[in-house]
N, C-alpha and C positions, 0 to 999 in steps of 0.2 A: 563499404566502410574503409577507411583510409587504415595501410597497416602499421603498425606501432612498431615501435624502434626500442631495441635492447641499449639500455642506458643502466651502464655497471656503474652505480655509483655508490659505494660503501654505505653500509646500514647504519645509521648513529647508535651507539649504544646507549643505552639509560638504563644506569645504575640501580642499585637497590635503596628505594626509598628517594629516587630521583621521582621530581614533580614533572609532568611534561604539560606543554608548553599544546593546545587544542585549536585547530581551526574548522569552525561549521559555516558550512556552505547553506542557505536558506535561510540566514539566522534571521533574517527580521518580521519574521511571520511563520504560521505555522506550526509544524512540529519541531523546526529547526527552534524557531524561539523557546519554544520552553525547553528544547537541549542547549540552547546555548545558556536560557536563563542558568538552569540546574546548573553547569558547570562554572559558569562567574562564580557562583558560593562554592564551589567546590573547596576546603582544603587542600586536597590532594593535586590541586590543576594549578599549575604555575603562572599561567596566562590564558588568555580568551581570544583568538583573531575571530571574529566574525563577517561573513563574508556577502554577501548581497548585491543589488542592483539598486538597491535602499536601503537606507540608514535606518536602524532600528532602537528600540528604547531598552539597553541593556548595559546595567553598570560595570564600569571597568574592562568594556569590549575595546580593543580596537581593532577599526573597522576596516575592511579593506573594498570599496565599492564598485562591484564591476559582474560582468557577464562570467559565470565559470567556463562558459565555452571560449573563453579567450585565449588562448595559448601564453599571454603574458601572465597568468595564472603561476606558473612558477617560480618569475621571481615575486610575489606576494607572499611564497610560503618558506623563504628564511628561516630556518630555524623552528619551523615546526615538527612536531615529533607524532603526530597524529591528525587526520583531516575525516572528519564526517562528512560523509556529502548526505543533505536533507534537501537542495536545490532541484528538485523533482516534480514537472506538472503534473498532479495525478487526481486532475477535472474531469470528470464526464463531460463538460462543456465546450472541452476543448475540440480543436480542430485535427482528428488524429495522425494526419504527417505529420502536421508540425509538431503536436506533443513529442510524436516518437523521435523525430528528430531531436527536436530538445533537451527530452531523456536520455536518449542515447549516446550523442556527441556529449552533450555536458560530462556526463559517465565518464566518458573517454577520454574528455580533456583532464580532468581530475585524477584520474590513473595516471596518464602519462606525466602531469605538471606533478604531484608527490611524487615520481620515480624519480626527474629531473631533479629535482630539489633537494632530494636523500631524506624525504618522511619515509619512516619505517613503516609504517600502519596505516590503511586507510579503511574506516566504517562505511560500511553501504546498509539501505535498507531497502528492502522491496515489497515481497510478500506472502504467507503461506500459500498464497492462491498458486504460485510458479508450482506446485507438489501435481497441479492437478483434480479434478473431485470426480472421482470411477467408485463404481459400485463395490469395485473387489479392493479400494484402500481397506489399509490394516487401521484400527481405531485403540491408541494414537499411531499417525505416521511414525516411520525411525523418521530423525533428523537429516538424516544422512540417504534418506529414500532420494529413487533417481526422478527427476523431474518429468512429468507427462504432461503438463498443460499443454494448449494449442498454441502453436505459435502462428498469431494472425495478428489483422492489425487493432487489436484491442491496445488496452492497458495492462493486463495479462502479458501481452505481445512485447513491449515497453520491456517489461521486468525479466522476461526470459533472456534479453539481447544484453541485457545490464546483467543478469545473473552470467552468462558467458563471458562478458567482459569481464567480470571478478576472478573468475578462473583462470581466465588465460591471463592472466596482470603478472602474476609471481610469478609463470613462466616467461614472459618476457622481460620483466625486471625484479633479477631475483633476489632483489634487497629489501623488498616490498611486501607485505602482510598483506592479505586483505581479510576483515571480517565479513560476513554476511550474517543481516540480521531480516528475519522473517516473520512479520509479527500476522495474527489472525485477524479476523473483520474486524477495524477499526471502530470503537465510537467514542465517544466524549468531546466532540466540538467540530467547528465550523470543515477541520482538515479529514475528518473523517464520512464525510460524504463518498458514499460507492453505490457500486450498484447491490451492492448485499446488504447497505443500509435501505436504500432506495426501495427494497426488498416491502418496506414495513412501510412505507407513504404509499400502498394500494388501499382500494376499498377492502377490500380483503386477503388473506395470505392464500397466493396461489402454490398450490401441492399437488404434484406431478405424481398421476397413476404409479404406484408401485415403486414409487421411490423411499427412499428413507434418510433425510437430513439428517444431521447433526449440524446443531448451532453451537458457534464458540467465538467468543469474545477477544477481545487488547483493549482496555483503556486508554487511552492516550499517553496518559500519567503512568503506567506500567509499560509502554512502550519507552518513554522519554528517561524512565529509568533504567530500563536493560543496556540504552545504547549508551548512557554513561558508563556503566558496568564493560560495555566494548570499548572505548574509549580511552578508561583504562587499564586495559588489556588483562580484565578478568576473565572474560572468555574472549575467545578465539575459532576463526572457522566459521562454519553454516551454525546460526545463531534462532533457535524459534522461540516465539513471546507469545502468550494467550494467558488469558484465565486457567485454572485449574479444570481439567474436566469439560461436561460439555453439557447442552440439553436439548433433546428428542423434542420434534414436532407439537408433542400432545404437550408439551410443559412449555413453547410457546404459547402456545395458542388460549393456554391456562393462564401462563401470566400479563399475557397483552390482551387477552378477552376479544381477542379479532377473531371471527368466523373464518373458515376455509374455503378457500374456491379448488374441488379437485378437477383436474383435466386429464386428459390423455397425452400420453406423451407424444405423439404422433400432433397433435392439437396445437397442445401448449408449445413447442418446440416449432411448427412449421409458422404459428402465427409473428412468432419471436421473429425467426428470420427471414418473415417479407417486413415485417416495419423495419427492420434494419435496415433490409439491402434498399427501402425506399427514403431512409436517411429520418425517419421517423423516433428513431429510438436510438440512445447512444451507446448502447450494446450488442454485441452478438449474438447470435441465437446460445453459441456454446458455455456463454457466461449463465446461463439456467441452468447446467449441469451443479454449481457451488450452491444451489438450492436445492438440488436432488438425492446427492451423494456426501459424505460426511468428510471433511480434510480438517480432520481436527490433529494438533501438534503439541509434544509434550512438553516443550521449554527443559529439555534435560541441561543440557549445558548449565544455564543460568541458574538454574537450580541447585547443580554443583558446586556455582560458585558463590551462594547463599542470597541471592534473588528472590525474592516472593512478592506475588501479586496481589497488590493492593484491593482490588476488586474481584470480585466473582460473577461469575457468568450471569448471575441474577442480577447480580446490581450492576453491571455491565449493561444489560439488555434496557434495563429501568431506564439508565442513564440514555440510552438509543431512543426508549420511546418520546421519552420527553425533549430530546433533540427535533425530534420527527412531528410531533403535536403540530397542528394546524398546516401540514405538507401532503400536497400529494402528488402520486406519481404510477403509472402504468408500464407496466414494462421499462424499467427507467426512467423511463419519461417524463421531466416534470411538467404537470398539467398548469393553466392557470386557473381562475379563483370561479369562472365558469363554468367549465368541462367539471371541475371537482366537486360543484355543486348539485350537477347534473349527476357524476357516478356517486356519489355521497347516499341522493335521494333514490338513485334508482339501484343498487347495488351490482353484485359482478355479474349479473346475468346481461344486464345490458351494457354492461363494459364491456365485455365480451362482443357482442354485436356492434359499439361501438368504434369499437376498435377495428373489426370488418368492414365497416361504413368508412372508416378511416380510409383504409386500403383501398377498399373502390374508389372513391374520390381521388387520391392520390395519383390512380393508375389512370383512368379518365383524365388528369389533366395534363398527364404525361402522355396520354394518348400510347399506354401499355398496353 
Protein backbone atom coordinates (compact mmCIF):
# COMPACT_ATOMS: atom_id res chain seq x y z
CA UNK A 1 0.00 0.00 0.00
CA UNK A 2 1.68 3.21 -1.04
CA UNK A 3 2.41 5.52 2.15
CA UNK A 4 0.53 8.63 2.62
CA UNK A 5 2.23 11.97 3.08
CA UNK A 6 1.48 14.38 6.09
CA UNK A 7 -0.14 17.50 4.35
CA UNK A 8 -0.64 20.39 7.00
CA UNK A 9 -2.98 22.12 5.48
CA UNK A 10 -5.23 24.29 7.76
CA UNK A 11 -8.78 23.09 8.72
CA UNK A 12 -11.44 25.56 7.12
CA UNK A 13 -13.64 26.63 9.75
CA UNK A 14 -17.53 26.75 9.43
CA UNK A 15 -19.19 29.06 11.28
CA UNK A 16 -22.31 28.68 13.35
CA UNK A 17 -25.13 28.27 11.01
CA UNK A 18 -22.74 28.14 8.16
CA UNK A 19 -24.40 25.84 5.15
CA UNK A 20 -21.53 23.63 3.80
CA UNK A 21 -20.84 23.05 0.60
CA UNK A 22 -21.23 18.33 0.08
CA UNK A 23 -19.33 16.23 -2.38
CA UNK A 24 -20.55 12.38 -2.86
CA UNK A 25 -18.54 10.15 -4.42
CA UNK A 26 -20.97 7.22 -6.22
CA UNK A 27 -23.58 9.81 -6.76
CA UNK A 28 -25.06 8.44 -9.84
CA UNK A 29 -26.47 5.11 -8.65
CA UNK A 30 -26.79 3.47 -5.73
CA UNK A 31 -26.77 4.39 -2.13
CA UNK A 32 -24.71 7.28 -3.17
CA UNK A 33 -27.87 8.44 -5.22
CA UNK A 34 -30.28 8.62 -2.97
CA UNK A 35 -27.57 10.53 -0.44
CA UNK A 36 -26.88 12.75 -2.98
CA UNK A 37 -30.71 12.99 -3.96
CA UNK A 38 -31.56 13.75 0.03
CA UNK A 39 -28.94 16.36 0.18
CA UNK A 40 -29.87 18.64 -3.24
CA UNK A 41 -33.20 19.18 -1.03
CA UNK A 42 -31.22 19.71 1.85
CA UNK A 43 -31.84 23.33 3.38
CA UNK A 44 -29.18 23.14 5.52
CA UNK A 45 -26.43 22.08 2.26
CA UNK A 46 -25.17 25.02 0.52
CA UNK A 47 -24.20 22.96 -2.78
CA UNK A 48 -24.16 19.44 -4.06
CA UNK A 49 -20.69 18.32 -6.17
CA UNK A 50 -21.50 14.89 -7.29
CA UNK A 51 -18.94 12.88 -8.17
CA UNK A 52 -18.96 9.56 -10.62
CA UNK A 53 -17.62 7.92 -13.70
CA UNK A 54 -21.36 8.95 -14.99
CA UNK A 55 -23.47 11.48 -15.15
CA UNK A 56 -26.57 10.96 -13.10
CA UNK A 57 -30.12 12.35 -12.78
CA UNK A 58 -29.82 14.76 -9.81
CA UNK A 59 -31.06 18.38 -9.64
CA UNK A 60 -28.79 21.15 -9.01
CA UNK A 61 -25.73 18.69 -8.78
CA UNK A 62 -22.64 19.68 -10.24
CA UNK A 63 -21.13 17.13 -11.55
CA UNK A 64 -17.60 16.28 -11.60
CA UNK A 65 -16.92 13.11 -13.78
CA UNK A 66 -14.07 10.94 -13.19
CA UNK A 67 -12.44 7.75 -11.46
CA UNK A 68 -11.88 8.74 -7.54
CA UNK A 69 -8.74 6.80 -7.76
CA UNK A 70 -7.30 9.61 -9.78
CA UNK A 71 -5.07 11.51 -7.80
CA UNK A 72 -6.51 14.77 -9.75
CA UNK A 73 -9.20 14.15 -7.42
CA UNK A 74 -8.16 17.06 -5.42
CA UNK A 75 -8.29 19.70 -7.45
CA UNK A 76 -12.25 18.76 -8.03
CA UNK A 77 -12.69 19.50 -4.50
CA UNK A 78 -12.24 23.33 -4.18
CA UNK A 79 -13.94 24.43 -1.67
CA UNK A 80 -15.66 21.63 -0.28
CA UNK A 81 -16.20 21.27 3.22
CA UNK A 82 -17.37 17.72 3.47
CA UNK A 83 -16.77 14.50 0.93
CA UNK A 84 -18.85 11.22 1.36
CA UNK A 85 -17.28 8.64 -0.26
CA UNK A 86 -20.39 5.86 -1.48
CA UNK A 87 -17.89 4.90 -4.75
CA UNK A 88 -17.54 1.35 -3.26
CA UNK A 89 -17.82 -2.01 -5.32
CA UNK A 90 -19.57 -4.24 -2.81
CA UNK A 91 -20.79 -7.09 -5.52
CA UNK A 92 -20.64 -10.63 -4.65
CA UNK A 93 -19.94 -10.77 -8.48
CA UNK A 94 -17.07 -9.11 -8.56
CA UNK A 95 -13.76 -10.19 -9.12
CA UNK A 96 -12.15 -10.07 -5.59
CA UNK A 97 -8.56 -8.32 -6.33
CA UNK A 98 -9.79 -6.14 -8.32
CA UNK A 99 -12.84 -5.20 -5.96
CA UNK A 100 -10.37 -4.91 -3.07
CA UNK A 101 -8.10 -2.96 -4.98
CA UNK A 102 -10.82 -0.58 -6.02
CA UNK A 103 -12.10 -0.17 -2.60
CA UNK A 104 -9.09 0.23 -1.14
CA UNK A 105 -7.14 2.64 -3.37
CA UNK A 106 -10.25 4.61 -4.14
CA UNK A 107 -10.44 4.88 -0.04
CA UNK A 108 -7.14 6.15 -0.21
CA UNK A 109 -7.11 8.47 -3.01
CA UNK A 110 -10.17 10.17 -1.31
CA UNK A 111 -8.34 10.64 2.15
CA UNK A 112 -5.38 11.94 0.81
CA UNK A 113 -7.25 14.31 -2.15
CA UNK A 114 -9.67 15.96 1.02
CA UNK A 115 -6.39 16.44 3.04
CA UNK A 116 -4.85 18.13 -0.14
CA UNK A 117 -7.62 20.21 -0.56
CA UNK A 118 -8.27 21.41 3.21
CA UNK A 119 -11.97 19.33 3.37
CA UNK A 120 -12.32 19.12 6.95
CA UNK A 121 -14.51 16.06 7.20
CA UNK A 122 -14.65 12.99 5.29
CA UNK A 123 -17.97 10.22 5.49
CA UNK A 124 -17.05 6.63 4.98
CA UNK A 125 -19.37 3.72 5.28
CA UNK A 126 -18.59 0.06 5.55
CA UNK A 127 -20.10 -2.08 7.76
CA UNK A 128 -21.28 -3.85 11.20
CA UNK A 129 -20.04 -6.96 9.80
CA UNK A 130 -16.04 -5.26 10.50
CA UNK A 131 -17.29 -6.02 14.54
CA UNK A 132 -17.08 -9.62 13.78
CA UNK A 133 -19.92 -12.38 14.64
CA UNK A 134 -18.35 -14.63 17.90
CA UNK A 135 -20.43 -16.47 20.14
CA UNK A 136 -19.13 -14.43 23.23
CA UNK A 137 -20.42 -10.69 21.34
CA UNK A 138 -22.09 -8.65 24.00
CA UNK A 139 -25.99 -8.00 22.44
CA UNK A 140 -25.92 -4.91 21.45
CA UNK A 141 -22.07 -4.48 20.65
CA UNK A 142 -20.46 -1.09 22.40
CA UNK A 143 -19.85 0.95 19.34
CA UNK A 144 -16.66 1.44 20.19
CA UNK A 145 -16.06 -2.62 20.41
CA UNK A 146 -12.53 -3.43 19.02
CA UNK A 147 -12.91 -5.04 15.55
CA UNK A 148 -12.46 -9.04 15.19
CA UNK A 149 -13.56 -9.89 11.84
CA UNK A 150 -11.21 -11.83 9.52
CA UNK A 151 -9.12 -10.19 7.64
CA UNK A 152 -9.19 -12.25 4.30
CA UNK A 153 -9.89 -11.68 0.88
CA UNK A 154 -13.73 -11.30 1.33
CA UNK A 155 -15.60 -8.03 1.19
CA UNK A 156 -15.32 -8.17 4.89
CA UNK A 157 -11.54 -7.97 4.02
CA UNK A 158 -12.36 -4.65 1.79
CA UNK A 159 -13.95 -2.95 4.76
CA UNK A 160 -11.34 -3.81 7.42
CA UNK A 161 -8.44 -2.19 5.18
CA UNK A 162 -10.95 0.97 4.53
CA UNK A 163 -11.67 0.80 8.36
CA UNK A 164 -7.63 1.28 8.92
CA UNK A 165 -7.36 3.75 6.43
CA UNK A 166 -10.03 6.01 8.50
CA UNK A 167 -7.81 5.78 11.47
CA UNK A 168 -4.83 6.48 10.40
CA UNK A 169 -6.23 9.58 8.11
CA UNK A 170 -6.33 12.10 11.16
CA UNK A 171 -3.05 11.02 12.18
CA UNK A 172 -1.51 11.71 9.04
CA UNK A 173 -3.42 14.84 8.31
CA UNK A 174 -4.37 16.24 11.12
CA UNK A 175 -6.80 18.76 9.72
CA UNK A 176 -9.01 16.08 8.76
CA UNK A 177 -12.09 14.35 10.55
CA UNK A 178 -13.13 11.27 9.47
CA UNK A 179 -16.55 9.67 10.21
CA UNK A 180 -17.18 6.13 10.16
CA UNK A 181 -20.59 4.94 9.65
CA UNK A 182 -21.45 1.22 10.08
CA UNK A 183 -24.72 0.18 9.17
CA UNK A 184 -26.40 -3.62 9.64
CA UNK A 185 -27.57 -6.26 6.89
CA UNK A 186 -28.63 -3.97 4.20
CA UNK A 187 -32.10 -4.41 2.54
CA UNK A 188 -34.53 -2.22 0.46
CA UNK A 189 -33.05 -2.44 -3.09
CA UNK A 190 -30.96 -3.44 -5.92
CA UNK A 191 -27.62 -2.04 -3.62
CA UNK A 192 -28.45 -4.20 -0.94
CA UNK A 193 -27.53 -7.50 -2.27
CA UNK A 194 -24.98 -9.67 0.28
CA UNK A 195 -24.38 -12.57 1.22
CA UNK A 196 -26.72 -12.24 4.40
CA UNK A 197 -29.47 -11.23 1.99
CA UNK A 198 -28.39 -14.12 -0.29
CA UNK A 199 -29.00 -15.85 3.14
CA UNK A 200 -32.88 -16.02 2.39
CA UNK A 201 -32.87 -17.07 -1.79
CA UNK A 202 -32.00 -20.82 -0.34
CA UNK A 203 -34.70 -23.52 -0.47
CA UNK A 204 -34.48 -23.36 3.04
CA UNK A 205 -32.85 -21.45 6.08
CA UNK A 206 -29.75 -23.22 6.78
CA UNK A 207 -29.16 -23.17 10.98
CA UNK A 208 -25.82 -24.22 12.18
CA UNK A 209 -25.98 -26.88 15.30
CA UNK A 210 -25.83 -25.01 18.42
CA UNK A 211 -25.68 -21.75 17.12
CA UNK A 212 -27.91 -18.80 17.87
CA UNK A 213 -28.49 -15.76 15.38
CA UNK A 214 -29.59 -12.75 15.92
CA UNK A 215 -31.06 -10.97 12.86
CA UNK A 216 -31.10 -7.10 12.42
CA UNK A 217 -31.77 -5.01 9.82
CA UNK A 218 -30.72 -1.05 7.85
CA UNK A 219 -33.15 0.03 5.47
CA UNK A 220 -31.60 1.81 2.94
CA UNK A 221 -33.62 4.75 3.55
CA UNK A 222 -32.57 4.74 7.27
CA UNK A 223 -28.98 4.19 6.21
CA UNK A 224 -29.11 7.30 3.48
CA UNK A 225 -30.47 9.30 6.46
CA UNK A 226 -27.88 8.74 9.23
CA UNK A 227 -25.11 9.68 6.61
CA UNK A 228 -26.72 12.91 6.01
CA UNK A 229 -26.97 13.39 9.66
CA UNK A 230 -22.81 12.60 9.29
CA UNK A 231 -22.53 14.86 6.72
CA UNK A 232 -23.55 17.29 8.67
CA UNK A 233 -21.62 16.87 11.31
CA UNK A 234 -24.33 15.69 13.72
CA UNK A 235 -22.42 12.77 14.67
CA UNK A 236 -19.02 12.11 14.67
CA UNK A 237 -16.46 9.14 14.98
CA UNK A 238 -17.46 5.24 14.59
CA UNK A 239 -21.17 5.84 13.58
CA UNK A 240 -23.64 2.35 13.66
CA UNK A 241 -27.25 2.37 11.94
CA UNK A 242 -29.89 -0.73 12.24
CA UNK A 243 -33.30 -0.99 13.18
CA UNK A 244 -34.12 -1.01 16.70
CA UNK A 245 -33.52 -4.22 18.29
CA UNK A 246 -33.25 -7.51 16.81
CA UNK A 247 -35.13 -10.88 16.04
CA UNK A 248 -34.13 -14.71 17.16
CA UNK A 249 -34.28 -17.46 14.51
CA UNK A 250 -37.69 -18.73 15.60
CA UNK A 251 -39.42 -15.30 14.72
CA UNK A 252 -37.73 -15.52 11.24
CA UNK A 253 -38.54 -18.51 10.38
CA UNK A 254 -42.41 -17.33 11.80
CA UNK A 255 -42.38 -14.43 9.65
CA UNK A 256 -40.96 -15.88 6.34
CA UNK A 257 -42.67 -19.26 6.81
CA UNK A 258 -39.37 -20.94 5.44
CA UNK A 259 -38.66 -24.40 7.07
CA UNK A 260 -35.01 -24.87 8.59
CA UNK A 261 -32.38 -26.87 7.18
CA UNK A 262 -30.04 -27.72 10.71
CA UNK A 263 -26.47 -28.99 10.03
CA UNK A 264 -23.45 -29.51 11.87
CA UNK A 265 -21.15 -27.20 12.31
CA UNK A 266 -18.32 -29.29 11.24
CA UNK A 267 -20.80 -30.11 7.89
CA UNK A 268 -22.18 -26.81 7.18
CA UNK A 269 -18.86 -25.03 7.52
CA UNK A 270 -16.37 -27.56 5.75
CA UNK A 271 -18.91 -27.88 2.74
CA UNK A 272 -18.82 -23.81 2.75
CA UNK A 273 -15.29 -23.86 2.25
CA UNK A 274 -14.44 -26.45 -0.51
CA UNK A 275 -17.11 -24.54 -2.85
CA UNK A 276 -15.22 -21.60 -2.17
CA UNK A 277 -11.77 -22.63 -2.39
CA UNK A 278 -13.24 -24.24 -5.88
CA UNK A 279 -14.45 -20.84 -6.89
CA UNK A 280 -17.96 -22.08 -6.72
CA UNK A 281 -19.40 -19.69 -4.32
CA UNK A 282 -18.56 -16.04 -3.72
CA UNK A 283 -18.04 -16.43 -0.12
CA UNK A 284 -15.88 -17.72 2.49
CA UNK A 285 -16.53 -20.33 4.63
CA UNK A 286 -16.04 -17.64 7.65
CA UNK A 287 -18.93 -15.37 6.22
CA UNK A 288 -21.39 -18.39 7.88
CA UNK A 289 -20.19 -17.40 11.06
CA UNK A 290 -22.90 -13.65 10.56
CA UNK A 291 -25.42 -16.52 10.37
CA UNK A 292 -24.52 -18.13 13.48
CA UNK A 293 -23.60 -15.71 15.96
CA UNK A 294 -25.55 -12.38 16.80
CA UNK A 295 -23.53 -8.67 15.67
CA UNK A 296 -26.33 -6.88 16.38
CA UNK A 297 -25.50 -2.62 17.00
CA UNK A 298 -27.15 -0.04 18.84
CA UNK A 299 -26.98 3.23 16.62
CA UNK A 300 -26.17 5.09 20.10
CA UNK A 301 -24.52 8.07 18.51
CA UNK A 302 -27.52 8.80 16.10
CA UNK A 303 -29.66 8.46 18.52
CA UNK A 304 -28.22 11.19 20.56
CA UNK A 305 -28.30 13.23 17.89
CA UNK A 306 -32.23 12.68 17.34
CA UNK A 307 -32.09 9.99 14.52
CA UNK A 308 -34.79 7.38 14.52
CA UNK A 309 -35.39 4.56 12.28
CA UNK A 310 -37.96 4.70 9.86
CA UNK A 311 -38.43 0.88 9.71
CA UNK A 312 -38.34 -1.91 11.99
CA UNK A 313 -36.68 -5.16 11.84
CA UNK A 314 -40.17 -6.66 10.79
CA UNK A 315 -40.88 -4.53 8.20
CA UNK A 316 -37.19 -4.44 7.26
CA UNK A 317 -37.15 -8.24 6.85
CA UNK A 318 -40.72 -8.04 4.83
CA UNK A 319 -39.09 -5.54 2.67
CA UNK A 320 -35.99 -8.43 2.18
CA UNK A 321 -38.31 -11.02 1.42
CA UNK A 322 -40.09 -9.46 -1.17
CA UNK A 323 -36.73 -8.12 -2.80
CA UNK A 324 -35.81 -11.96 -2.68
CA UNK A 325 -39.29 -13.47 -4.20
CA UNK A 326 -38.66 -15.46 -7.34
CA UNK A 327 -34.40 -15.63 -6.49
CA UNK A 328 -32.49 -18.30 -5.64
CA UNK A 329 -29.28 -18.99 -4.18
CA UNK A 330 -27.18 -21.76 -2.33
CA UNK A 331 -24.42 -20.89 -0.34
CA UNK A 332 -24.25 -17.53 -2.14
CA UNK A 333 -24.56 -18.76 -4.99
CA UNK A 334 -26.91 -17.54 -7.47
CA UNK A 335 -28.59 -20.59 -9.14
CA UNK A 336 -30.15 -20.36 -12.44
CA UNK A 337 -33.95 -20.98 -13.34
CA UNK A 338 -32.88 -24.85 -13.59
CA UNK A 339 -30.93 -25.87 -10.69
CA UNK A 340 -33.74 -23.81 -8.68
CA UNK A 341 -36.30 -25.66 -10.04
CA UNK A 342 -34.59 -28.81 -9.44
CA UNK A 343 -33.88 -27.70 -5.32
CA UNK A 344 -37.47 -25.95 -5.28
CA UNK A 345 -39.01 -29.57 -6.06
CA UNK A 346 -36.68 -31.52 -4.29
CA UNK A 347 -35.99 -29.52 -1.18
CA UNK A 348 -32.60 -29.19 1.11
CA UNK A 349 -31.98 -32.72 1.47
CA UNK A 350 -30.92 -33.07 -2.00
CA UNK A 351 -29.41 -29.63 -2.18
CA UNK A 352 -27.36 -30.88 0.14
CA UNK A 353 -26.25 -33.85 -2.07
CA UNK A 354 -26.29 -31.64 -4.76
CA UNK A 355 -24.09 -29.61 -3.83
CA UNK A 356 -21.63 -32.73 -3.08
CA UNK A 357 -22.14 -33.79 -6.68
CA UNK A 358 -21.21 -30.27 -7.35
CA UNK A 359 -17.84 -30.75 -5.75
CA UNK A 360 -16.94 -34.15 -7.16
CA UNK A 361 -17.57 -33.02 -10.69
CA UNK A 362 -15.61 -30.03 -10.01
CA UNK A 363 -12.57 -31.84 -8.66
CA UNK A 364 -12.82 -34.52 -11.44
CA UNK A 365 -12.37 -32.03 -13.97
CA UNK A 366 -9.69 -30.39 -12.33
CA UNK A 367 -8.31 -33.67 -12.00
CA UNK A 368 -8.09 -32.90 -7.79
Amino acid sequence: MPQEVDIETPRRGMGPGARPVVAVTGAASGIGHRVALLLSEHEQIKRLVAIDERRGDIPGAQWRIMDVRDPALASRLDGVDVVVHLALDMSLDSEPRARGARNVRGTQTVLTAAAAAGVPRVVLCTSAMVYGALPENETPLDEDAPLKATADASLVGDLLEIEELAARAPRAHRALNVTVVRPATLVGGPEADSVMTRHFEAPRLLVVSGSRPRWQFCHVDDLAEALVYAALGKVEGVVTVASEGWLEQEEIEELSGMRRMELPATLALGTAERLHRLGLTPAPAGDLAYAMHGWVVPSTRLRAAGWRPLWTNELAFAALLEDVAGRHALVARRLGRKDATTLGAAGATVALIGTAAIVRKVRKRRGI
